[in-house]
N, CA and C of each residue as an Amber inpcrd file, in Angstrom:
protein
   240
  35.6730000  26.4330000 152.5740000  36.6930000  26.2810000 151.5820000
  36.3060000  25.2640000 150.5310000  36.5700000  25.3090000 149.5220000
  36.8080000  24.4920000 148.3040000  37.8860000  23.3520000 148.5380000
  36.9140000  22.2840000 147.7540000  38.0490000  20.8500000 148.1180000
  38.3880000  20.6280000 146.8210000  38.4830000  21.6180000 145.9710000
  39.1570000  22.0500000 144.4200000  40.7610000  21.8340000 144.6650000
  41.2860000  20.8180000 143.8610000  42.9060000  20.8380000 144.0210000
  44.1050000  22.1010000 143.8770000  44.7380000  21.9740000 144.9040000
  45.5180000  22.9030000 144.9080000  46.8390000  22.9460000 144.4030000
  47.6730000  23.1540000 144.1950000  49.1440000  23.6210000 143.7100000
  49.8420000  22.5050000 144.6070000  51.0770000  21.4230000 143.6350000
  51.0650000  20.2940000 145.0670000  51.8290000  20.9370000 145.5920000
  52.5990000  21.9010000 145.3770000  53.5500000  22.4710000 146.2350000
  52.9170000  23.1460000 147.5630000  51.7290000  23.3830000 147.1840000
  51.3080000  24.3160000 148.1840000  50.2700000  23.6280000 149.2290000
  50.3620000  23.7550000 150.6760000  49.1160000  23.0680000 150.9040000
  47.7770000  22.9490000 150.8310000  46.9040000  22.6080000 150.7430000
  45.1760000  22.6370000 150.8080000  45.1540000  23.3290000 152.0520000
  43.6880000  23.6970000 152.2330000  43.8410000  25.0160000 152.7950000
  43.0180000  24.1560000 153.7880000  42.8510000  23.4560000 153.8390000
  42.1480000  22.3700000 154.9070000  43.0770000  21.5270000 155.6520000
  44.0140000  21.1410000 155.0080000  44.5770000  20.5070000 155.3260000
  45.5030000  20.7900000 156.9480000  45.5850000  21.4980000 157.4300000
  46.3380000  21.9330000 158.5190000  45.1830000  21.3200000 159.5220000
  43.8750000  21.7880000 159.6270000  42.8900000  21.6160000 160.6430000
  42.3880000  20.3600000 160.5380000  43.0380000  19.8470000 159.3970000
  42.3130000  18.1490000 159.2920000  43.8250000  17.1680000 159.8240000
  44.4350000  17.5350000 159.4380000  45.3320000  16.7780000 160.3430000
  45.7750000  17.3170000 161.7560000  45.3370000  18.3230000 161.9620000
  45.1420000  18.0870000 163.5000000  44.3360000  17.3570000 164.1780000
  43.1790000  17.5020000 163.4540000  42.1290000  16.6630000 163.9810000
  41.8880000  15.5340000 164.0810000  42.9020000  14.6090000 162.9650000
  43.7790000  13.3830000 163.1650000  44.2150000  13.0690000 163.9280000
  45.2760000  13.6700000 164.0740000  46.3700000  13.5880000 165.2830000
  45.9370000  13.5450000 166.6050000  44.7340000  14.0560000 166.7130000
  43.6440000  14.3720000 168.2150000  43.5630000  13.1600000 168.3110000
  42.6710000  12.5660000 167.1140000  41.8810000  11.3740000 167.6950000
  42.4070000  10.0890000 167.2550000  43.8420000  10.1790000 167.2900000
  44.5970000   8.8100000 166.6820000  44.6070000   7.9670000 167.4810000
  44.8650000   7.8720000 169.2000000  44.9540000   7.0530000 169.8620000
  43.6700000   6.5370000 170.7530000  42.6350000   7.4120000 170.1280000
  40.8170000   6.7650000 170.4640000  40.8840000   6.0290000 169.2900000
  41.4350000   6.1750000 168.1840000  41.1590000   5.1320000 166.4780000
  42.1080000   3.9790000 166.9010000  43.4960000   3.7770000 167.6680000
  44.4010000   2.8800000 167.4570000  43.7930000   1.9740000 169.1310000
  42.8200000   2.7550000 169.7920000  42.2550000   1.5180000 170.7730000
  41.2920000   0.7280000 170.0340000  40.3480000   1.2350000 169.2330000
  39.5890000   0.3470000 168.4520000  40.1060000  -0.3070000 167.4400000
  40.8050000   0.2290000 166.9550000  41.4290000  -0.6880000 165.8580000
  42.7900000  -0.5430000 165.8080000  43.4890000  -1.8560000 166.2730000
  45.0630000  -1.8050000 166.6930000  45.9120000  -2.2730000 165.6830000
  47.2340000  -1.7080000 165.4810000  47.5530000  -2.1520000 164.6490000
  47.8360000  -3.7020000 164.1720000  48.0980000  -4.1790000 162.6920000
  48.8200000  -5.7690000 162.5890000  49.6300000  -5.6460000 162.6750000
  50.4070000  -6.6790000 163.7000000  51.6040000  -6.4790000 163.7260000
  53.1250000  -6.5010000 162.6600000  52.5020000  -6.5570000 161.2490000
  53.4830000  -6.0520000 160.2590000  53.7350000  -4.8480000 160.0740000
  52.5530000  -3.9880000 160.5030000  52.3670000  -2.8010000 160.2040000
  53.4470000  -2.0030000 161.2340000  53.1200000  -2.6280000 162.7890000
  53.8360000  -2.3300000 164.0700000  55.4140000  -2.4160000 163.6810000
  55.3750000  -3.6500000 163.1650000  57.3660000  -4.0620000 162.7040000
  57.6280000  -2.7030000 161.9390000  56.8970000  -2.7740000 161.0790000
  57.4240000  -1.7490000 159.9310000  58.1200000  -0.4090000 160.8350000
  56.7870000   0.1850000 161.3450000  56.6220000   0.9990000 162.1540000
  58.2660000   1.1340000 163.0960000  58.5490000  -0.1360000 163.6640000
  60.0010000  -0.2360000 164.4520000  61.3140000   0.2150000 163.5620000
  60.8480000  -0.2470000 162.6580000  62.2050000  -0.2510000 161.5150000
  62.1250000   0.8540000 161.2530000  61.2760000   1.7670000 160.7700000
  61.3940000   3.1360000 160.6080000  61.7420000   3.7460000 161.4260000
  61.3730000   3.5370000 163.0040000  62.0930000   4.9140000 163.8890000
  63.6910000   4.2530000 164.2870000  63.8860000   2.9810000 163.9510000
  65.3410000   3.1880000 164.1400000  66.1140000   3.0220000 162.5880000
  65.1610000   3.5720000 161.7700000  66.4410000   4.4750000 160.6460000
  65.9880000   5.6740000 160.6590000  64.8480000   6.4390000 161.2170000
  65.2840000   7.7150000 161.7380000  66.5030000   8.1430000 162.6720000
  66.0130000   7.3070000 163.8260000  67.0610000   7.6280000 164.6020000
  68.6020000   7.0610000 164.3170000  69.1140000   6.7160000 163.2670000
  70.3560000   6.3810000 163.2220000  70.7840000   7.4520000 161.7980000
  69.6960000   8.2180000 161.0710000  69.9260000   8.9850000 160.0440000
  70.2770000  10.1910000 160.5740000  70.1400000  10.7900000 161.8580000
  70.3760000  11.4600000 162.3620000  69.3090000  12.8270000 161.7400000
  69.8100000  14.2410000 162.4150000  68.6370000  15.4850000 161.6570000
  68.7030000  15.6230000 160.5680000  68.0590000  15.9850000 159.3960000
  68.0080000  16.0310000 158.6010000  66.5030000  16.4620000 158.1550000
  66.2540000  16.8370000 156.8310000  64.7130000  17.7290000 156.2300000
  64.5620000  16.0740000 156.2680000  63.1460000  15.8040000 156.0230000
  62.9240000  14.4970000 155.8720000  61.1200000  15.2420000 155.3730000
  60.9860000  13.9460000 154.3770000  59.5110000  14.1320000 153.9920000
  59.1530000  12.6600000 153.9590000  57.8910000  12.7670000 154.3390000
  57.1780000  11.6430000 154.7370000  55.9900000  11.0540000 153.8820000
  55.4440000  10.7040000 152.7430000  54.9880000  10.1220000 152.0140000
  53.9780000   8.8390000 152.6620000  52.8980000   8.9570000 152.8070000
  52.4560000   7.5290000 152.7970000  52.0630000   6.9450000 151.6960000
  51.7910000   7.3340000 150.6170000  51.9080000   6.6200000 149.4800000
  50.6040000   6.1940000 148.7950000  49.2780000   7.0600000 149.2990000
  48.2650000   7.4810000 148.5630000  47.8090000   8.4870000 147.0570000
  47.4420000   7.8620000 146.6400000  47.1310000   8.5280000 145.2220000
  48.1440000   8.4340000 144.1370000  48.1820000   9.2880000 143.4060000
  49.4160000   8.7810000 141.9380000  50.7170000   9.0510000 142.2040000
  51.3070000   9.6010000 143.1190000  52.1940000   9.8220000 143.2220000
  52.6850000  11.2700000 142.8990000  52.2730000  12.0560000 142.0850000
  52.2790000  13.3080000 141.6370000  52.6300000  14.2590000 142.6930000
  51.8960000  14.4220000 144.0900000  52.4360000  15.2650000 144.7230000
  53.9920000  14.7760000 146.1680000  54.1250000  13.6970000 145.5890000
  55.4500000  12.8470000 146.2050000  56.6130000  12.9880000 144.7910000
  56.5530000  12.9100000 143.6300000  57.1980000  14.0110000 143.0980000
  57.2640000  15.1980000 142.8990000  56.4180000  16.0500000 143.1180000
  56.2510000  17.9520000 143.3940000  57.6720000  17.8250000 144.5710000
  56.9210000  17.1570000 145.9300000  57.9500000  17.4110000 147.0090000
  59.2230000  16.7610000 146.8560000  59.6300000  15.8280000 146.1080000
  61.0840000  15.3160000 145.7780000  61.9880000  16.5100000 144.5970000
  61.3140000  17.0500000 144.1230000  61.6750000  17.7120000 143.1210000
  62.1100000  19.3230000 144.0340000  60.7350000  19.6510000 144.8860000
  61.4210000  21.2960000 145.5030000  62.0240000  21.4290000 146.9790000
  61.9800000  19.5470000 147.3970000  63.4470000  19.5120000 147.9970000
  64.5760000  18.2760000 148.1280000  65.5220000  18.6800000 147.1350000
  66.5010000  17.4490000 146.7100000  67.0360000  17.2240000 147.7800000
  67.3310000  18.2980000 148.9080000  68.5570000  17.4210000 149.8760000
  67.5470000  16.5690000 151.0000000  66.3020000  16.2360000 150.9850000
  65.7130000  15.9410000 151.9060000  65.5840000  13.9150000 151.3170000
């Protein structure tokens, strides 16, 4: 596949098998390198305003690059 940008609405076509492959090896990456514990706090505070926001669409942003495709997804879903 081409690592040519895609439509932000749409995903990269890589992207599914690369974040799996993340997700595999997150807790062999978080024994070598553990988190700071600001990062950990943060981390707390977020799952208990998940869990007090109750279900809901939710999009998750970490907040790499210009921002462009964190407005695509605010824009094609408002109630989230």
């Amino acid at each position: 596949g081409s690592l040519a940008a895609a439509s932000p609405l749409e995903p990269h076509e890589l992207a599914g098998p690369s974040a799996v492959q993340h997700a595999c090896s997150l807790e062999r990456y978080l024994e070598r390198q553990p988190l700071p514990p600001h990062t950990h706090d943060a981390f707390g505070e977020l799952t208990a305003w998940l869990d007090a926001a109750g279900e809901r669409p939710l999009i998750l942003d970490s907040g790499c690059g210009t921002g462009l495709s964190t407005r695509a997804l605010a824009l094609a879903h408002p109630q989230s």
